[in-house]
C-alpha positions as YAML, in Angstrom:
chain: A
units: angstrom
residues:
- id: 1
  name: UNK
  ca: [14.86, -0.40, -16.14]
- id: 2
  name: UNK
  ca: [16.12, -2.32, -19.37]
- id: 3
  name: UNK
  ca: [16.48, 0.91, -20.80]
- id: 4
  name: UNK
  ca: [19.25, 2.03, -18.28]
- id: 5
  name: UNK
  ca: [20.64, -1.07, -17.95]
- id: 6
  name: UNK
  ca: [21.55, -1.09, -21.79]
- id: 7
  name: UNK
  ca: [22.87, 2.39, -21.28]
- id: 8
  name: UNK
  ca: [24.92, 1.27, -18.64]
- id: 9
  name: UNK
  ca: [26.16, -1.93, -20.57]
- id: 10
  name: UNK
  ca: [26.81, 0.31, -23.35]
- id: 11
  name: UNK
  ca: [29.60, 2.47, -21.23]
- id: 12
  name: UNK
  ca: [28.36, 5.49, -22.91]
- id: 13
  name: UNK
  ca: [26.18, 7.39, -20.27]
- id: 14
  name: UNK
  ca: [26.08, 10.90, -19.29]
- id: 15
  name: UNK
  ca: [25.92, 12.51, -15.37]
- id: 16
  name: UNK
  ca: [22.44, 13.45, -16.38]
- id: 17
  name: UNK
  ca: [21.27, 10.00, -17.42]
- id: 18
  name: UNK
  ca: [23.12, 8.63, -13.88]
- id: 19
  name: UNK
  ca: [21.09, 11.05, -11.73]
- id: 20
  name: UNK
  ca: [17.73, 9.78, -13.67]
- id: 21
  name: UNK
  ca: [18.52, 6.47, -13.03]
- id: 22
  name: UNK
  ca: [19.56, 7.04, -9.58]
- id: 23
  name: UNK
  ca: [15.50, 9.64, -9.52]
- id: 24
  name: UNK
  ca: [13.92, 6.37, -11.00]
- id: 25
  name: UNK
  ca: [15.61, 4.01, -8.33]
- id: 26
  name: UNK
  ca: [14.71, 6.42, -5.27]
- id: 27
  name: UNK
  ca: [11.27, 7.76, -5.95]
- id: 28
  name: UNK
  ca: [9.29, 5.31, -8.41]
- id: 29
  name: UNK
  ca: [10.99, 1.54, -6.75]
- id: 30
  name: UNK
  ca: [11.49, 3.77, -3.15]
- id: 31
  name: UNK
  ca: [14.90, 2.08, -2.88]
- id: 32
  name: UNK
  ca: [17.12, 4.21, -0.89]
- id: 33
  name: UNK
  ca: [20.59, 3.95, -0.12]
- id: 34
  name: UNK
  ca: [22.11, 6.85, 2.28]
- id: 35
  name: UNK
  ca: [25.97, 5.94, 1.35]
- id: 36
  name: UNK
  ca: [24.85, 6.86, -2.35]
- id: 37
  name: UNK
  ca: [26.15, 10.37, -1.87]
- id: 38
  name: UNK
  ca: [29.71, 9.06, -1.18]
- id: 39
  name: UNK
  ca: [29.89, 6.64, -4.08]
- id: 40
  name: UNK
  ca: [32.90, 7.12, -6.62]
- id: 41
  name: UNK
  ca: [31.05, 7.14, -10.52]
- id: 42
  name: UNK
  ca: [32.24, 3.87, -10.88]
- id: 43
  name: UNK
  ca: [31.00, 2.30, -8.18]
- id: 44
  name: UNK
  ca: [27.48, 4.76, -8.53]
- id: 45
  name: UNK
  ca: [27.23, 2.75, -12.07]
- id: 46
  name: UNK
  ca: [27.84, -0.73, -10.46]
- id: 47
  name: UNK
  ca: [25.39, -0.26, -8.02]
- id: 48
  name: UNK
  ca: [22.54, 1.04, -9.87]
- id: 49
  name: UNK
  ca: [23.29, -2.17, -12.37]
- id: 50
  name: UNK
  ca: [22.85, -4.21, -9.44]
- id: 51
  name: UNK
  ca: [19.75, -2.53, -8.12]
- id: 52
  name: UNK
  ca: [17.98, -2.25, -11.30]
- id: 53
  name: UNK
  ca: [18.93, -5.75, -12.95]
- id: 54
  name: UNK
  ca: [16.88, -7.64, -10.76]
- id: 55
  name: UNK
  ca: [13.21, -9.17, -10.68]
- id: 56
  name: UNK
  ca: [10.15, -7.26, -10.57]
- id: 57
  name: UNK
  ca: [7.05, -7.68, -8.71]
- id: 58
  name: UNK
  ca: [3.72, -5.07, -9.47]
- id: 59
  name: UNK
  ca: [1.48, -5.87, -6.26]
- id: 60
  name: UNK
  ca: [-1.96, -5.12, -6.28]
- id: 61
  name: UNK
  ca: [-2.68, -3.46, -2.94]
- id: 62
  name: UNK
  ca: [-6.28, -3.47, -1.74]
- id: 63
  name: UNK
  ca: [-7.59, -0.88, 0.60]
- id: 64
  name: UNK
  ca: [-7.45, -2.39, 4.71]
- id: 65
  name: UNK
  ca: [-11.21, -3.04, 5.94]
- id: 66
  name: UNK
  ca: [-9.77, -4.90, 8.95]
- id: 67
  name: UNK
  ca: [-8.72, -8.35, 7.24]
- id: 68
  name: UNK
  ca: [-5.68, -10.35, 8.11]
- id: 69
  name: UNK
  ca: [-3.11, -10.18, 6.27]
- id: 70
  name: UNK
  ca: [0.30, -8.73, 5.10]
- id: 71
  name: UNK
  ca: [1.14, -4.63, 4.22]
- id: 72
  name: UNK
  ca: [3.09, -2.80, 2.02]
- id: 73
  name: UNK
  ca: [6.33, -1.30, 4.30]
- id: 74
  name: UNK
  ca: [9.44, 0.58, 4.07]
- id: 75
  name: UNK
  ca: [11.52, -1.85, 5.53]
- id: 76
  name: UNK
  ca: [15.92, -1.84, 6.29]
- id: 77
  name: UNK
  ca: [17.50, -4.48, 4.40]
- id: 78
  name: UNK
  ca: [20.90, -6.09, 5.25]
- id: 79
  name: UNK
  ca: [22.81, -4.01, 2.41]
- id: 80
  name: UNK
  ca: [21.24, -0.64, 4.11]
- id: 81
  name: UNK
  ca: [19.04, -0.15, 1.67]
- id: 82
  name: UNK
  ca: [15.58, 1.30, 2.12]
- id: 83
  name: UNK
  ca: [12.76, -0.66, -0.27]
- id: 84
  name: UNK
  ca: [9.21, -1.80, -0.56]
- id: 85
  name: UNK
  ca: [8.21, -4.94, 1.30]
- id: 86
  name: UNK
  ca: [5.37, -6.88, 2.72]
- id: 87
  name: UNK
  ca: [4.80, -7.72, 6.00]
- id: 88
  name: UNK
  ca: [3.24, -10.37, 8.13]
- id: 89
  name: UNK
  ca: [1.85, -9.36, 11.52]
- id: 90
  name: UNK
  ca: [4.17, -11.91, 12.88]
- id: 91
  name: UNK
  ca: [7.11, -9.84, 11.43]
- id: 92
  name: UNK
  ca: [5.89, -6.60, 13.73]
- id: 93
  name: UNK
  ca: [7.12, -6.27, 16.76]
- id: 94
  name: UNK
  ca: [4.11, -5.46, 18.82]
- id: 95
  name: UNK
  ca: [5.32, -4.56, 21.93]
- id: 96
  name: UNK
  ca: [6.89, -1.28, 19.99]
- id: 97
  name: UNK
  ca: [4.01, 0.93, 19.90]
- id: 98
  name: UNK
  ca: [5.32, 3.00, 17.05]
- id: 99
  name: UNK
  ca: [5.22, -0.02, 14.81]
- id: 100
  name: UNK
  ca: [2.20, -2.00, 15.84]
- id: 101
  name: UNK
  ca: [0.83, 1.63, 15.54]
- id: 102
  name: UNK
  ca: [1.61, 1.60, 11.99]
- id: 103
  name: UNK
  ca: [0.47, -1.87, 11.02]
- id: 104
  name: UNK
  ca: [-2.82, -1.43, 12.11]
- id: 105
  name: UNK
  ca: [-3.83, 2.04, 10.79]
- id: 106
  name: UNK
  ca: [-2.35, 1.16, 7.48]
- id: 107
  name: UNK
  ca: [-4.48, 2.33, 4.28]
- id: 108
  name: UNK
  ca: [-3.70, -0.91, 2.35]
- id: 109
  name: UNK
  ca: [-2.74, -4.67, 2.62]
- id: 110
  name: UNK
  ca: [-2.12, -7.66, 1.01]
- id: 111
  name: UNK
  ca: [-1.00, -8.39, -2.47]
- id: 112
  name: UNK
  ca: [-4.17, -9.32, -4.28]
- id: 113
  name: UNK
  ca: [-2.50, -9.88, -7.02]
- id: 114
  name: UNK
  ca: [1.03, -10.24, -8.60]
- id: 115
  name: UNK
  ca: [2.58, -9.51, -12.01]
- id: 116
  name: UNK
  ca: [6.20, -10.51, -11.91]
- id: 117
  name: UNK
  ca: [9.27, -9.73, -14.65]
- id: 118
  name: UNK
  ca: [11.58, -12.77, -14.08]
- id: 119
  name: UNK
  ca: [13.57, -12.32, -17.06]
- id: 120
  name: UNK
  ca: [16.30, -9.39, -17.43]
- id: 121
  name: UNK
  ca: [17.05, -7.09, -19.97]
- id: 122
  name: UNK
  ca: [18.82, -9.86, -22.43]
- id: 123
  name: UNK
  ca: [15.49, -12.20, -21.76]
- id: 124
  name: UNK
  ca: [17.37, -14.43, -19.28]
- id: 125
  name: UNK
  ca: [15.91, -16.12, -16.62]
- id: 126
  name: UNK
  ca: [16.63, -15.11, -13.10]
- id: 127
  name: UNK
  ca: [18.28, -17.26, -10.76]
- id: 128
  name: UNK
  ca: [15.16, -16.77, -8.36]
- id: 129
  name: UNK
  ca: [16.59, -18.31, -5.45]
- id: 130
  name: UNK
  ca: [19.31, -15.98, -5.29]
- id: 131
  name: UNK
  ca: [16.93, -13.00, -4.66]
- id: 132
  name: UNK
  ca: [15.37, -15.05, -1.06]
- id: 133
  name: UNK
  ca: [16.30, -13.19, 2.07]
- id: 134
  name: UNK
  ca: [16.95, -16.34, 4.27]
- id: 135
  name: UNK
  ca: [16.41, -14.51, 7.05]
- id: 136
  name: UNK
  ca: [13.37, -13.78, 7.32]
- id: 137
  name: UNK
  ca: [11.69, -16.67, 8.70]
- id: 138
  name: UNK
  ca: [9.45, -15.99, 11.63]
- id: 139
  name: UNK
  ca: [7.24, -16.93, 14.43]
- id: 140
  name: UNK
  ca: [3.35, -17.10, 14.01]
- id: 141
  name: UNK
  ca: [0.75, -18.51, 16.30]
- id: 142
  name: UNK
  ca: [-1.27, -21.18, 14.75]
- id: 143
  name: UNK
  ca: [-3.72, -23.61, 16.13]
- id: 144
  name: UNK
  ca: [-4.34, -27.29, 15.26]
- id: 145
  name: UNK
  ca: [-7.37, -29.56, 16.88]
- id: 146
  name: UNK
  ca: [-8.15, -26.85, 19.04]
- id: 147
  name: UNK
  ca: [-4.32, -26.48, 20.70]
- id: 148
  name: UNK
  ca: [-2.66, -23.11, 20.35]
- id: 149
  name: UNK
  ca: [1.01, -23.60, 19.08]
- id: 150
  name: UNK
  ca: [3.92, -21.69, 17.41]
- id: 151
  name: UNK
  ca: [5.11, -22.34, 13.85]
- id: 152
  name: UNK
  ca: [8.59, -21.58, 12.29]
- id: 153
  name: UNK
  ca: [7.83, -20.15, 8.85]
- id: 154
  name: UNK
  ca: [10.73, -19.97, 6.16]
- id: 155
  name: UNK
  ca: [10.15, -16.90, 4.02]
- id: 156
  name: UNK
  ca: [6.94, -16.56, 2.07]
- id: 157
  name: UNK
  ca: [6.58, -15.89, -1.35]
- id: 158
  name: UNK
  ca: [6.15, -11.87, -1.12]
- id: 159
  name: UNK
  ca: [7.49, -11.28, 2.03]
- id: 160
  name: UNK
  ca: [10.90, -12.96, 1.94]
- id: 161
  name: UNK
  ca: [11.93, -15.40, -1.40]
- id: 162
  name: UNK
  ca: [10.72, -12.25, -3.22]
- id: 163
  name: UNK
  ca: [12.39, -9.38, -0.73]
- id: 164
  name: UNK
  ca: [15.56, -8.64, -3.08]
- id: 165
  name: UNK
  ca: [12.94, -7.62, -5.96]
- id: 166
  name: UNK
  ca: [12.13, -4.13, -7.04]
- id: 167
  name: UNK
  ca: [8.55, -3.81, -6.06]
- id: 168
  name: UNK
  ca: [6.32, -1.39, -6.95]
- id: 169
  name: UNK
  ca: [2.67, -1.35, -5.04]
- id: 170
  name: UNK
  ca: [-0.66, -0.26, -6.85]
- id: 171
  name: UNK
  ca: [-4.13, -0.06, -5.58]
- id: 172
  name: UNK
  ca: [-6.43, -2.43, -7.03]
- id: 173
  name: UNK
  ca: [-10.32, -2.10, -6.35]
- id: 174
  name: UNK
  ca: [-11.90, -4.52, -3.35]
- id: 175
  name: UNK
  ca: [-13.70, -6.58, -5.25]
- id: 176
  name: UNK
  ca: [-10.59, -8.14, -6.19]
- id: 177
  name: UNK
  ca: [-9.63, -9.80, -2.81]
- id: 178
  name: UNK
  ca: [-11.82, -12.73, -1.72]
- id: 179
  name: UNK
  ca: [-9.94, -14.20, 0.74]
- id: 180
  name: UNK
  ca: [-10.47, -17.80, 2.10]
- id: 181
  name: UNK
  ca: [-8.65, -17.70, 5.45]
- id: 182
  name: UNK
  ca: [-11.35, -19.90, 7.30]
- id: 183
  name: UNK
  ca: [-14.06, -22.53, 6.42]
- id: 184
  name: UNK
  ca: [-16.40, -20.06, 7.36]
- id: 185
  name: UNK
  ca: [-15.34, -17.08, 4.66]
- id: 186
  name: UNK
  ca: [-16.68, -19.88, 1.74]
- id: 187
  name: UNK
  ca: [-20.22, -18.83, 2.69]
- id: 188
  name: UNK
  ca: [-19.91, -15.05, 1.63]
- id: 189
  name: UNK
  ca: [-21.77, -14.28, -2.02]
- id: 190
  name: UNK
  ca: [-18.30, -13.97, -3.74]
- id: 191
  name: UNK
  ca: [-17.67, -17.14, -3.53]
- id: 192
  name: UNK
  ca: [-21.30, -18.60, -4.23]
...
């Protein structure tokens, strides 16, 4: 990404080296745009220097063996763009068969771990909170002294103050996650 982003600063950039950068945006961060085919040059060049000079997330994916938690998705953004996310079960609609369908035969979930780029090209800091989608705070069911209730969560870390970064997912091996979602998972041997 720096490497395009200096050719683009640097004006001097061939159709060629546009069409890799657009290759590199589509099919290695799986950001899509459809109105990319009707952009002028100029405005081709602007937005790849937008999409590409931006944080970067590397998520460690384990495989799903029936733990909660979040998954990698495709998901729409505001801008029309296509591009990785993760996703809460809360953030599924699950009376839509189609996508409850796909949230619980997925291959792979959570973000074990993260390695994030929050500097650009020049070694600046990000602003961080301008890459938060604000909207997406949801509902989850919690409980509390034994009473079911409903909790409005702002965005998480991965699945909303980190949505306008280019992610990329990779598997990491199980052994990696050992979640502690209850009391109760302190008592398996990982955590002995």
């Amino acid at each position: 990404m720096f490497e395009y982003l200096n050719i683009i600063d640097s004006g001097k950039y061939t159709h060629e080296q546009v069409e890799e950068m657009i290759r590199f945006l589509q099919q290695d961060l799986q950001c899509r745009n459809n109105e990319i085919k009707h952009m002028e040059d100029c405005d081709l060049v602007l937005y790849l220097r937008k999409k590409l000079n931006r944080p970067m997330r590397v998520c460690g994916m384990v495989k799903n063996v029936g733990e909660p938690g979040g998954g990698p998705f495709l998901a729409y953004n505001e801008d029309g763009t296509v591009s990785l996310q993760i996703l809460e079960s809360s953030q599924i609609d699950m009376n839509n068969e189609s996508a409850k369908s796909m949230f619980e035969n997925g291959t792979h979930f959570n973000p074990v771990d993260l390695v994030c780029a929050v500097k650009n090209y020049k070694g600046e800091k990000f602003n961080l909170p301008q890459y938060v989608d604000k909207n997406t705070g949801f509902i989850s069911h919690k409980s509390k002294n034994g009473r079911e209730l409903k909790a409005m969560e702002l965005p998480g870390l991965w699945n909303g103050a980190m949505s306008d970064w280019n992610t990329i997912f990779v598997e990491v091996p199980l052994i990696t996650f050992n979640p502690v979602k209850t009391v109760n998972d302190l008592l398996r041997d990982v955590h002995q």
